[in-house]
C-alpha positions as CSV (number, residue, x, y, z in Angstrom):
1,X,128.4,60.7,60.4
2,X,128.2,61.3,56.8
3,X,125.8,58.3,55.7
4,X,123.6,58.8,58.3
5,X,123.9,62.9,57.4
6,X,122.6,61.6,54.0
7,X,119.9,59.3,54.6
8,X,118.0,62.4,57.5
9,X,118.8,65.3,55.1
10,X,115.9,64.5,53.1
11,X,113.4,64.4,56.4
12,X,111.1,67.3,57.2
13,X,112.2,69.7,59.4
14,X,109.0,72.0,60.3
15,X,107.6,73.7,63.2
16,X,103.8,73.7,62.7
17,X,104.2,70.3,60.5
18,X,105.9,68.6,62.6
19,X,103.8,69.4,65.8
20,X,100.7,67.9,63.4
21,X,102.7,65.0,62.1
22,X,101.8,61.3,62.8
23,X,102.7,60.3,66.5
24,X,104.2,57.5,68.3
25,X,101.5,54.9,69.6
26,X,103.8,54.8,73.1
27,X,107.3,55.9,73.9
28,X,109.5,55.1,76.8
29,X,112.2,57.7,78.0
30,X,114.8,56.8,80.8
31,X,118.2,58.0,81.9
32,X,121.0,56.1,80.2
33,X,122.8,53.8,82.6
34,X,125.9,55.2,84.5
35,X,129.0,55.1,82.7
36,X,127.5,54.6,78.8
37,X,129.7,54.7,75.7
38,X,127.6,57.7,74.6
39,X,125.0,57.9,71.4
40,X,127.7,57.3,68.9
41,X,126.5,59.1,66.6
42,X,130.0,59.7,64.8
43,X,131.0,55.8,65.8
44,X,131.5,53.2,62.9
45,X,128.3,51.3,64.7
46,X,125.6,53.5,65.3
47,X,123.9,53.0,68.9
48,X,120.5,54.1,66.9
49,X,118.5,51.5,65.9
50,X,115.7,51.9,63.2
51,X,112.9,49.1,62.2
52,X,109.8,50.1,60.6
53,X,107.7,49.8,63.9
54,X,110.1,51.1,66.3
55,X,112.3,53.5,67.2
56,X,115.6,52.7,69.9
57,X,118.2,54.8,71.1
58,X,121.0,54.3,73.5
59,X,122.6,56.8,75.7
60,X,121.7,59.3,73.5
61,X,121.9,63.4,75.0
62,X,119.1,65.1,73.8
63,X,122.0,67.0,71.7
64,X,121.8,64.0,69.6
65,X,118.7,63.2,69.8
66,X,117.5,66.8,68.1
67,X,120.2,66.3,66.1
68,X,119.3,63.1,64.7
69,X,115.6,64.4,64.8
70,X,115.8,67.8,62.8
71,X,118.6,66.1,60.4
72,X,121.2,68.9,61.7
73,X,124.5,69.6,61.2
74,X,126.5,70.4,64.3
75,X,127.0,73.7,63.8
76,X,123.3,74.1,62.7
77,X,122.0,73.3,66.3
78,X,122.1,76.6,68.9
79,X,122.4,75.8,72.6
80,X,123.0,79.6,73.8
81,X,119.7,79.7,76.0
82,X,120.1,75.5,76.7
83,X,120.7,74.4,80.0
84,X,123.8,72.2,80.2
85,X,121.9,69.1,80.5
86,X,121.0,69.3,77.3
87,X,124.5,68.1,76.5
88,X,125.4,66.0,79.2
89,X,122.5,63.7,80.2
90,X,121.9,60.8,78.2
91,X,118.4,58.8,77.3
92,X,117.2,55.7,76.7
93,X,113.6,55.7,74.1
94,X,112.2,53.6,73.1
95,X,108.9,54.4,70.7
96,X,106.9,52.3,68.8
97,X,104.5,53.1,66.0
98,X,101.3,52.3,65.6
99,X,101.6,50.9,61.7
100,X,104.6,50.4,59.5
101,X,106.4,52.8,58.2
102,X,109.6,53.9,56.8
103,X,112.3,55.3,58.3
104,X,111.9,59.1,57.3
105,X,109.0,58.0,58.7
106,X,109.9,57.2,62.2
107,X,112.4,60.1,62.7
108,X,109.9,62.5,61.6
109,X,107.9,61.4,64.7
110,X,111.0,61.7,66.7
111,X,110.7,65.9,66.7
112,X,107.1,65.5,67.9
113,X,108.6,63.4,70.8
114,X,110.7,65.6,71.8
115,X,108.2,68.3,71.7
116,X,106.1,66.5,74.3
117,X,108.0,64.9,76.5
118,X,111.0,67.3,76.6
119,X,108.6,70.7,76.4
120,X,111.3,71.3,73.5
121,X,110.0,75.1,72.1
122,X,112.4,76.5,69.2
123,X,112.6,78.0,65.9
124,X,115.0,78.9,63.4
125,X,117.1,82.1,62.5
126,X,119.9,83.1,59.8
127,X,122.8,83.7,62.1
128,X,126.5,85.0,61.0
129,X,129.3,82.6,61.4
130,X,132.6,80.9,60.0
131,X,131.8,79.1,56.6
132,X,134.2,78.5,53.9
133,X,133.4,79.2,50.1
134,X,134.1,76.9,46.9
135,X,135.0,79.0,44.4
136,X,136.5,78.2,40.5
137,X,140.1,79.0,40.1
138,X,141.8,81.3,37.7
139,X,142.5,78.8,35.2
140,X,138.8,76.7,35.5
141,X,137.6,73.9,36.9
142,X,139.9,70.3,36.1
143,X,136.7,68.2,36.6
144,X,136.1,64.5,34.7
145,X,132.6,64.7,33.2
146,X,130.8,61.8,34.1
147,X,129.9,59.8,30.8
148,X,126.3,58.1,30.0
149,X,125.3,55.5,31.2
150,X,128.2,55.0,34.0
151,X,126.1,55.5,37.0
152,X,122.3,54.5,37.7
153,X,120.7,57.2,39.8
154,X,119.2,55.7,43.8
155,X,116.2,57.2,46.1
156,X,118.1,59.2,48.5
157,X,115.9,58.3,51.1
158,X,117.3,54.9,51.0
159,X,120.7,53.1,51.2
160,X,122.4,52.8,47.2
161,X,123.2,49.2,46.3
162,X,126.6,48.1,47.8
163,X,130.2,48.9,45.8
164,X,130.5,45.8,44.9
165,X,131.1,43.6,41.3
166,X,127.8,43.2,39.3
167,X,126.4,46.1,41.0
168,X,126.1,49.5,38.6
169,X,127.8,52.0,40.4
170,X,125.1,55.2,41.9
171,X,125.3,58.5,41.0
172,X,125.9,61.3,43.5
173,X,127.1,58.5,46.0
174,X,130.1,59.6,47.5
175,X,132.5,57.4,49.4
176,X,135.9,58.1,52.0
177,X,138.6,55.5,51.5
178,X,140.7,55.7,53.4
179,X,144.4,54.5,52.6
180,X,146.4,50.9,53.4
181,X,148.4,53.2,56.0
182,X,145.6,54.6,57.8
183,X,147.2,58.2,57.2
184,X,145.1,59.3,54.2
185,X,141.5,59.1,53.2
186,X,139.9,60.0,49.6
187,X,136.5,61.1,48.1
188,X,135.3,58.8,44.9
189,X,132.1,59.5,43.4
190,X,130.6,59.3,40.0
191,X,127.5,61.6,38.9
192,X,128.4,63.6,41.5
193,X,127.1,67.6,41.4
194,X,128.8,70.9,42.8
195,X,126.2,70.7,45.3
196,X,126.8,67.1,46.8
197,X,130.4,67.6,47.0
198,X,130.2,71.2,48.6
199,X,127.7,69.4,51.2
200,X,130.2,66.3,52.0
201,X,133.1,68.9,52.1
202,X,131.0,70.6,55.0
203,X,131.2,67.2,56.9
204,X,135.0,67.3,56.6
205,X,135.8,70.5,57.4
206,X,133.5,70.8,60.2
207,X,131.7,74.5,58.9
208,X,129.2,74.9,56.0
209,X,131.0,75.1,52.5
210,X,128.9,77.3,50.6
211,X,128.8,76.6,46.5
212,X,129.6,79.7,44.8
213,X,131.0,78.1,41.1
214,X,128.1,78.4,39.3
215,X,128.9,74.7,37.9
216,X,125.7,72.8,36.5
217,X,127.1,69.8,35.5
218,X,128.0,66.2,36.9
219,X,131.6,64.7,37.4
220,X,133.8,61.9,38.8
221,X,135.4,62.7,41.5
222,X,138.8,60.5,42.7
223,X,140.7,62.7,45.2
224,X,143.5,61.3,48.2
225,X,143.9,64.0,51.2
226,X,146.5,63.7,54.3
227,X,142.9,62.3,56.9
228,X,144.8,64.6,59.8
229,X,143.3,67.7,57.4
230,X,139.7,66.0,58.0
231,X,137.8,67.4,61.0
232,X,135.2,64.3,60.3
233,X,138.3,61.6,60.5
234,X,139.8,62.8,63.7
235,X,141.7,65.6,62.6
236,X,142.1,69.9,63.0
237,X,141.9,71.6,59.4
238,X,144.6,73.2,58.5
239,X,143.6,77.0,57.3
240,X,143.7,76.6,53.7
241,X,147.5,77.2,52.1
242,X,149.1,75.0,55.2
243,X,151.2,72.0,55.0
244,X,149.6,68.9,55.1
245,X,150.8,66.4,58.0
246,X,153.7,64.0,57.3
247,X,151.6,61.3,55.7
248,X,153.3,63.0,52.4
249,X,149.5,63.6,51.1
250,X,148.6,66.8,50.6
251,X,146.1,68.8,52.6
252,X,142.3,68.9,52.1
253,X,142.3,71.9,50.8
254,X,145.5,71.5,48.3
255,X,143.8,68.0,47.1
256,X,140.4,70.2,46.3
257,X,142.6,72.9,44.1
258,X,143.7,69.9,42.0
259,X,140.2,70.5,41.2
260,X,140.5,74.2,39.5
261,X,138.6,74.9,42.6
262,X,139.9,76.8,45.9
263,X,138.0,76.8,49.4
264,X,138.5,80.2,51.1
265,X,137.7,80.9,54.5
266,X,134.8,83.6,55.2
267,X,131.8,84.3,57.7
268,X,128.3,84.4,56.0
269,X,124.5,83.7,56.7
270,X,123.6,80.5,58.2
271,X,120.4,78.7,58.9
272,X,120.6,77.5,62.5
273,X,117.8,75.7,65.0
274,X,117.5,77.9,68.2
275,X,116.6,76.3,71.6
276,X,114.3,78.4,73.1
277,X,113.4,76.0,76.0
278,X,113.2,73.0,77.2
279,X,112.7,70.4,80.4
280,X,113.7,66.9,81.2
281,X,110.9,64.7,80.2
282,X,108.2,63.7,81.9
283,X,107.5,60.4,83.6
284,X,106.7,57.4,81.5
């Protein structure tokens, strides 16, 4: 989920943009076959498929799809005044374009499709709900600046070159190891800002983390947590303070105050995408 979190953050997410954006030349929508393994959107292999002429989804529920389209966090997406159906019918598109083009490209056309076929209306709205906030401890932050020269910066809006020997590691590329036991995970990064790692920490705890250190600079980051602590890896956080599982790694949130920073549990303002209708589409 995180990767692809990364590579559709940097899309446009508009309401009069979008509806003006470039269009698909043709699209083909049609119920998912009975008894699908579901869109997969949080599987190791994605059933999304992206080529720079067309666009291919499996099994997807409009969930996903807007999702996917609008670059969404889950909690970012509304469904009070969505029909179940939404959630629990799945689609097969496929959409091709009428020229090359990249893949920001491609899903920004996918909102447009949804738009039309699905009669999709919505906008967005601050709403009040659970977040947690990263603050600085007492003592300060225990952060390794990241020295010159040690990381080469990448185009977000494509994949970094691999981790692997002869390649220069990429700034603010953040990675989840995860242990020989299978009972931990870790977060390694190099260049990496307050802001990237409040975003990733979102992913793991399953709420928006909300930045509130003031810190400007760039750091390494090598960090093992129990992955039972991980929302993202299969687990239930544990509020912050709790025991961490019997892996004998600590918590998420203990690992994080190795840091000199604490994450504290709180309810503020957050951006969400509201459903205000919707239909199932409309013949091909």
């Amino acid at each position: 989920m995180t990767a692809r979190k990364n590579l559709l953050a940097a899309i446009l997410t508009c309401g009069t943009l979008c509806a003006q954006s470039a269009r698909f030349e043709v699209a083909s929508i049609k119920p998912g076959a009975p008894g699908g393994q579901g869109c997969g959107i949080n599987r190791a292999v994605s059933t999304l498929q992206l080529t720079h002429l067309q666009l291919a989804t499996t099994d997807c529920s409009l969930r996903n799809l807007i999702t996917d389209a609008f670059a969404l966090m889950p909690w970012e997406l509304d469904l009070t005044n969505a029909p179940a159906w939404v959630s629990s019918e799945h689609y097969d598109i496929l959409a091709k374009s009428a020229k090359p083009t990249s893949v920001r490209g491609l899903m920004t056309m996918l909102g447009p499709l949804l738009e039309d076929r699905f009669r999709l209306k919505w906008h967005r709205e601050k709403k009040q709900l659970p977040v947690y906030y990263l603050t600085v401890a007492k003592a300060g932050v225990k952060l390794t600046p990241t020295k010159s020269g040690t990381c080469v910066p990448f185009d977000h809006n494509s994949p970094p070159l691999p981790p692997i020997p002869g390649n220069p590691t990429s700034c603010d590329y953040i990675l989840f190891p995860g242990t020989p036991d299978g009972l931990g995970m870790g977060i390694e990064g190099t260049g990496v800002p307050m802001s990237s790692l409040a975003s990733r920490l979102s992913s793991l705890l399953g709420r928006p983390v909300v930045d509130t250190t003031d810190f400007t600079g760039i750091f390494d980051i090598h960090l093992k947590f129990a992955r039972d602590s991980s929302l993202a890896f299969g687990g239930r956080p544990d509020e912050p303070g709790q025991s961490a599982d019997p892996s004998g790694l600590p918590n998420i949130f203990t690992a994080i105050r190795s840091l000199g920073l604490n994450i504290t549990a709180g309810k503020g303002p957050v951006d969400v995408f509201v459903i205000d209708s919707v239909q199932r589409p409309t013949e091909n």
